[in-house]
C-alpha positions in Angstrom: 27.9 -127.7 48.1 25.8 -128.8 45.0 25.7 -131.9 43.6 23.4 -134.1 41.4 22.1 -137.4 42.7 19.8 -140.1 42.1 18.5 -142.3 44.0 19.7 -146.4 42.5 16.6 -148.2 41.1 14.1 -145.3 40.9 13.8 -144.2 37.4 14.4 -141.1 36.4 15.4 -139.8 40.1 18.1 -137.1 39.1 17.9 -134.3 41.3 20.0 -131.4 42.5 20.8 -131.6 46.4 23.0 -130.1 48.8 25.7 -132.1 49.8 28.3 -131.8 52.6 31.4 -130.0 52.0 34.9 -131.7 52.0 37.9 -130.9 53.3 41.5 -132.6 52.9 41.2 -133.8 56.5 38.1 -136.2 55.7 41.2 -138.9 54.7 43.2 -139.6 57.5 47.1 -139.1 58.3 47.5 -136.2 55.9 46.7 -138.5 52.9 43.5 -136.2 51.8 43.5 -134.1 48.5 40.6 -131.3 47.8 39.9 -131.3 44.1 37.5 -128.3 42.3 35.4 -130.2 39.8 35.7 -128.5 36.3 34.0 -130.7 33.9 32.2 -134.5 33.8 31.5 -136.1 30.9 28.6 -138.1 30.5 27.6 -141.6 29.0 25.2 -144.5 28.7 26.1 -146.1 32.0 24.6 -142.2 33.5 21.7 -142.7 31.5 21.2 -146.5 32.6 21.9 -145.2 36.3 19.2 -142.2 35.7 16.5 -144.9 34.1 16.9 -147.2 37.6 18.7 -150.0 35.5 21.4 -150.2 38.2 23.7 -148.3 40.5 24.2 -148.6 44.3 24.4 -145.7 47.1 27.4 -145.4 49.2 26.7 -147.3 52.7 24.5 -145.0 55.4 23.4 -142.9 51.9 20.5 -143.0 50.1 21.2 -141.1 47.7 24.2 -141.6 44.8 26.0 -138.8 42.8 26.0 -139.1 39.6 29.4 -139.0 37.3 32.7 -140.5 36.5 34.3 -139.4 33.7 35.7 -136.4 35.7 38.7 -133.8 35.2 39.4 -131.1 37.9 42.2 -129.0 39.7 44.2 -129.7 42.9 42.9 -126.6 45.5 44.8 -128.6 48.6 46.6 -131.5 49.5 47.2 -132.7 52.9 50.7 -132.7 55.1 51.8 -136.1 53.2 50.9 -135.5 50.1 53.9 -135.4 48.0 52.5 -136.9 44.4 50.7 -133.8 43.9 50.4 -130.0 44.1 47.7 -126.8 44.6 47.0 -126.2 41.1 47.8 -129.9 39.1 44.9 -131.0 36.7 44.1 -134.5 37.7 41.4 -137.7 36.6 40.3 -139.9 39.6 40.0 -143.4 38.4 36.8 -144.5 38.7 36.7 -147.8 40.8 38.5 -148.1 44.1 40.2 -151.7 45.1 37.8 -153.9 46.9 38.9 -157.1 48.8 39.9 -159.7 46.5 43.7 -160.9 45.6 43.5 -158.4 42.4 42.5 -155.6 44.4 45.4 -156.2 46.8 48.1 -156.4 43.8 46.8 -153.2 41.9 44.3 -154.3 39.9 41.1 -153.2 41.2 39.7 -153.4 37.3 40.1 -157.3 37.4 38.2 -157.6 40.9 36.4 -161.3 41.7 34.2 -159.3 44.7 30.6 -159.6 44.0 29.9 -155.6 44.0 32.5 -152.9 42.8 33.0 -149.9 44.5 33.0 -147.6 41.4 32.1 -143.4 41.8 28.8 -142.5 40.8 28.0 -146.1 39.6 28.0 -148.5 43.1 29.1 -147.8 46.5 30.9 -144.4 46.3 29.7 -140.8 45.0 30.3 -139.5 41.9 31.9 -136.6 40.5 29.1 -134.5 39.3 29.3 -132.2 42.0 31.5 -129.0 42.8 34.7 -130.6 44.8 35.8 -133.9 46.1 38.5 -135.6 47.8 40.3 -139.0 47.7 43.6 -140.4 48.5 46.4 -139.2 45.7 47.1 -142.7 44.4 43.4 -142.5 43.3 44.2 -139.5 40.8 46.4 -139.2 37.8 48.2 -135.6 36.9 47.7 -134.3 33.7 49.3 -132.0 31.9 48.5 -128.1 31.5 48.3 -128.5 27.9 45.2 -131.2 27.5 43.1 -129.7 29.8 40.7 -128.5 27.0 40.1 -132.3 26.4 41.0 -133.6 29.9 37.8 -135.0 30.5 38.3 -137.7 27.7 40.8 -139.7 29.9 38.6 -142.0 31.6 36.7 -143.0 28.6 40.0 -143.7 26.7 41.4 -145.5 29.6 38.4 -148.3 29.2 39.7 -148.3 25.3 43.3 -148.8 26.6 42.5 -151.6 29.1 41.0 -153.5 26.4 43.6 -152.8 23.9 46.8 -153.4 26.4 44.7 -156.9 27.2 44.4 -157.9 23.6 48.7 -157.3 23.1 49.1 -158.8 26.4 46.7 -162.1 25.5 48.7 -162.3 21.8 52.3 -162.6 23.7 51.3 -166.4 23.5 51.9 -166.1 19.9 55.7 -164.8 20.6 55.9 -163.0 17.2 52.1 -161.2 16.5 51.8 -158.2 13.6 48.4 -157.1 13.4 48.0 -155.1 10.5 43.8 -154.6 10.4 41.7 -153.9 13.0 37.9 -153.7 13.2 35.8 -151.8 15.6 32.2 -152.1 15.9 30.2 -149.3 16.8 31.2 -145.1 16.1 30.3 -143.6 19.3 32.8 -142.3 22.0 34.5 -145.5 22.6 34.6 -146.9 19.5 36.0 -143.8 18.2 38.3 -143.6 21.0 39.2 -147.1 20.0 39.9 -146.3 16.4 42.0 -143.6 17.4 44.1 -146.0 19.9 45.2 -148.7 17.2 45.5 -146.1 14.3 48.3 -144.8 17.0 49.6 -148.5 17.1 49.6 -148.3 12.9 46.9 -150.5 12.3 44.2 -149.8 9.2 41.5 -149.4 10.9 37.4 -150.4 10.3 34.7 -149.0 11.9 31.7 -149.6 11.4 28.7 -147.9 12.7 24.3 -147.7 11.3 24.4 -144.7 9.9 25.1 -143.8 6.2 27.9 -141.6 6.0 28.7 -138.4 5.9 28.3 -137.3 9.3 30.6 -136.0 12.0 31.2 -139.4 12.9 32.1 -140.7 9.6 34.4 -137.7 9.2 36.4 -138.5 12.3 37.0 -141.4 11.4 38.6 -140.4 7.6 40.8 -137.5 9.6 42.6 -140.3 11.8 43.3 -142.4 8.2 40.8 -145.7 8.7 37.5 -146.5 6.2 34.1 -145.9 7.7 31.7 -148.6 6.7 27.7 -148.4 7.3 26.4 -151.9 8.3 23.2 -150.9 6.6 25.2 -151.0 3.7 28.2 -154.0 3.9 27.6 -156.9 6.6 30.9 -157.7 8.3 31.3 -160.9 5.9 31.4 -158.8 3.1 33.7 -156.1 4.6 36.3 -159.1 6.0 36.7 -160.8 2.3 37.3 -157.3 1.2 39.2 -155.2 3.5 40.7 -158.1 6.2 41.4 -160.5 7.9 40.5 -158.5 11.0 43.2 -159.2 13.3 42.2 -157.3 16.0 38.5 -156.4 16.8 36.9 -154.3 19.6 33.7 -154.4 20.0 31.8 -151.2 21.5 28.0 -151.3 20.3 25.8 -152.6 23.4 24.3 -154.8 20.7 24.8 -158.5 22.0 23.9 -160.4 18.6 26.7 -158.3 16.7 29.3 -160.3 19.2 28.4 -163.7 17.4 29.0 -162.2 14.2 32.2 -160.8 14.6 33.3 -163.9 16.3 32.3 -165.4 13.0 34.7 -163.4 10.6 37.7 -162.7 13.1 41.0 -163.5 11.4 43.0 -166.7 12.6 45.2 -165.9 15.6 42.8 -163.1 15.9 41.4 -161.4 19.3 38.1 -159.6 19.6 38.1 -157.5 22.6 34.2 -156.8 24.1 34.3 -153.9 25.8 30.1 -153.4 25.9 27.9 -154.3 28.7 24.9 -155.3 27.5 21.5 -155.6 29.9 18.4 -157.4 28.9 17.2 -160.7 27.3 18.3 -160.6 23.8 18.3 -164.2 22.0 19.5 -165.2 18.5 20.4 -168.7 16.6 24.1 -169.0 15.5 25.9 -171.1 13.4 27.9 -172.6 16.5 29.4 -175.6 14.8 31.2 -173.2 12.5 31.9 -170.6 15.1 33.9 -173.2 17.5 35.5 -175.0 14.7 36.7 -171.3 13.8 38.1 -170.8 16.8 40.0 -174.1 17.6 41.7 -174.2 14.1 42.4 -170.7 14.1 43.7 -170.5 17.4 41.0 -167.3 18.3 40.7 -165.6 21.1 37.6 -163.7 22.8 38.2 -161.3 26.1 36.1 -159.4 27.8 37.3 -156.0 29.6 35.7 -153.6 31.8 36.9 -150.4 33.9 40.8 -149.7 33.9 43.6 -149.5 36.0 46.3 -146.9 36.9 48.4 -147.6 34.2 45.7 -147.5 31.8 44.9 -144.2 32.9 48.4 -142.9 32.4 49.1 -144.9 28.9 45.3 -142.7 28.3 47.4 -139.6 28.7 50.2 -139.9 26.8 47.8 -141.1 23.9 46.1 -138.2 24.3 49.5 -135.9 24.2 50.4 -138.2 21.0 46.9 -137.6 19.1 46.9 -133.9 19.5 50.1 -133.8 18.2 49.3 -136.2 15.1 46.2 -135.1 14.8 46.0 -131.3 16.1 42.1 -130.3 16.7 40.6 -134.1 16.4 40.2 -134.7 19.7 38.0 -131.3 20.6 35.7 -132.5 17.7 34.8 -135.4 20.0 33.0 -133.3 22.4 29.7 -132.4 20.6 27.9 -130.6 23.4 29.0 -128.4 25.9 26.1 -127.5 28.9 27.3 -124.9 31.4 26.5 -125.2 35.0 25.2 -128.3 37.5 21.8 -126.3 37.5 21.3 -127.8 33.6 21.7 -131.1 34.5 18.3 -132.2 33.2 19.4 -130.6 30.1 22.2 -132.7 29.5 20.2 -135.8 30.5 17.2 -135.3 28.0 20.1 -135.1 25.2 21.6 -138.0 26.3 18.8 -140.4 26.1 17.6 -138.3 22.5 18.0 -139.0 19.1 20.5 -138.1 17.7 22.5 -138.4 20.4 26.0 -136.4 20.0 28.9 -137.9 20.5 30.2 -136.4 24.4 28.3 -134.8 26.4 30.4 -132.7 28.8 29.0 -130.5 31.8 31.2 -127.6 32.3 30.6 -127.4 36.3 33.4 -124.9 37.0 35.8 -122.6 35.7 39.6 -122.1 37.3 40.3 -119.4 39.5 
């Protein structure tokens, strides 16, 4: 079967290969289910894998697939499959449990081992390819009716994991009401982020470079929060005007903005990073004020990464609620369509252009 691949370090190494089938009987004691591959969405972490940044083949493999946000369709499930059936709609999470106490308790996403084993970003293949198969508890059913939109699951479930974290951290403070939330940065996650806590009623910022009106700008006003250009109002300016900022996520890959949203988070506030940024970026801060802010305000600052089962599921429902809210926003979110594995490169280029659109989708398959 066909698949694309790179091979981890060498830039630019994307290539469509032949693969190995797989069958339900590659997992052991009737545990194995076959999934058809219908669409992969694609993201910065794919582009940093194609440009050599990181990424890590599977053992005995040279090669790695690419892709991880992924939504297909059960074609078989082994004798002792009972979770699932021939023709369910299903995510696989992305990151499998590894050895650490976490791992062993169900929370592969809060891992101490020194290397994740994540599809098509370390360790295991990816999902940009026509079928695959893993164990059921690595998959999570989704219903008929979001299948248009399926592929948006993973992504959200990062938003979720962050968000859930943030409400879990603030249980400290036995009665918390956040009423305004910031998010820093407009593209897929932080618009999937907006959309999250505008489900939880919060007024909602984001803020993003560009000068509204765009598509981005727009989807923001159609959920009900205020856009704000940060070529335009600094995040000082916006916080005297529109907060305090209970709640920030942050979701620009820009390191330096952290230091400044530290600086204007409201008191028993939590700011949430949910970027991973790589390079060697340096800047002065003010961090007299910054700790003094923190200590007298009783602040908090978590970082989250990846997602776990329930993530994945609470994902779902959102997405169930926000079509129903918000009928035809979440379709908006998927700016560019490309047809076929063979147009991978296509969908590459794109992705590391300018403008980049919001989601990228490759439409590998269509149901039977």
């Amino acid at each position: 079967m066909k698949a694309v691949a790179v091979f981890p370090s060498k830039a630019h190494s994307a290539h469509l290969r032949d693969i190995p089938a797989v069958n339900v009987s590659d997992i052991p004691g009737g545990r194995g289910v076959q999934v058809k591959v219908l669409k992969v969405g694609l993201c910065g972490t794919d582009r940093e894998i194609d440009a050599g940044d990181y990424g890590a083949s599977p053992p005995g493999s040279e090669f790695l697939v690419l892709g991880h946000e992924n939504f297909g369709v059960v074609q078989e499930v082994g004798s002792q499959v009972t979770q699932l059936a021939t023709g369910d709609y299903v995510v696989a999470l992305v990151r499998h449990p590894g050895s650490s106490w976490y791992d062993e308790l169900g929370m592969p996403d809060m891992s101490i081992d020194s290397q994740y084993h994540e599809h098509g970003i370390s360790l295991l293949h990816g999902f940009l390819t026509e079928y695959y198969v893993d164990l059921p508890e690595q998959m999570v059913k989704v219903p008929a009716g979001l299948r248009d939109f399926g592929v948006l699951v993973e992504p959200l479930s990062v938003v979720e994991k962050g968000v859930t974290q943030a409400y879990e951290i603030q249980r400290r403070l036995r009665v918390w009401r956040p009423k305004v939330a910031a998010v820093l940065g407009a593209g897929p996650i932080g618009l999937l982020a907006a959309l999250s806590l505008r489900l939880r009623g919060l007024d909602v910022v984001v803020f993003g470079l560009e000068e509204p009106p765009h598509v981005n700008s727009d989807l923001v006003q159609d959920l009900g929060g205020r856009y704000l250009s940060t070529a335009k109002t600094s995040l000082v300016d916006a916080a005297k005007e529109f907060g305090p900022f209970d709640l920030m996520f942050e979701a620009t890959g820009y390191s330096p903005l952290v230091f400044e949203a530290m600086e204007v988070l409201g008191k028993n506030g939590v700011l949430v990073l949910a970027s991973v940024t790589s390079g060697n970026r340096t800047v002065e801060v003010p961090a007299d004020a910054i700790n003094m802010g923190f200590v007298l305000g009783n602040k908090v600052v978590l970082g989250s990464v990846n997602a776990n089962r329930l993530d994945y599921e609470t994902a779902v429902r959102d997405l169930a609620v926000a079509e129903a809210r918000f009928p035809g926003w979440l379709p908006r979110l998927i700016t560019l369509r490309v047809e076929g594995l063979e147009n991978y490169r296509q969908a590459l280029e794109i992705l590391t252009g300018n403008p980049r659109p919001i989601k990228i989708v490759i439409e590998i398959a269509q149901e039977d």
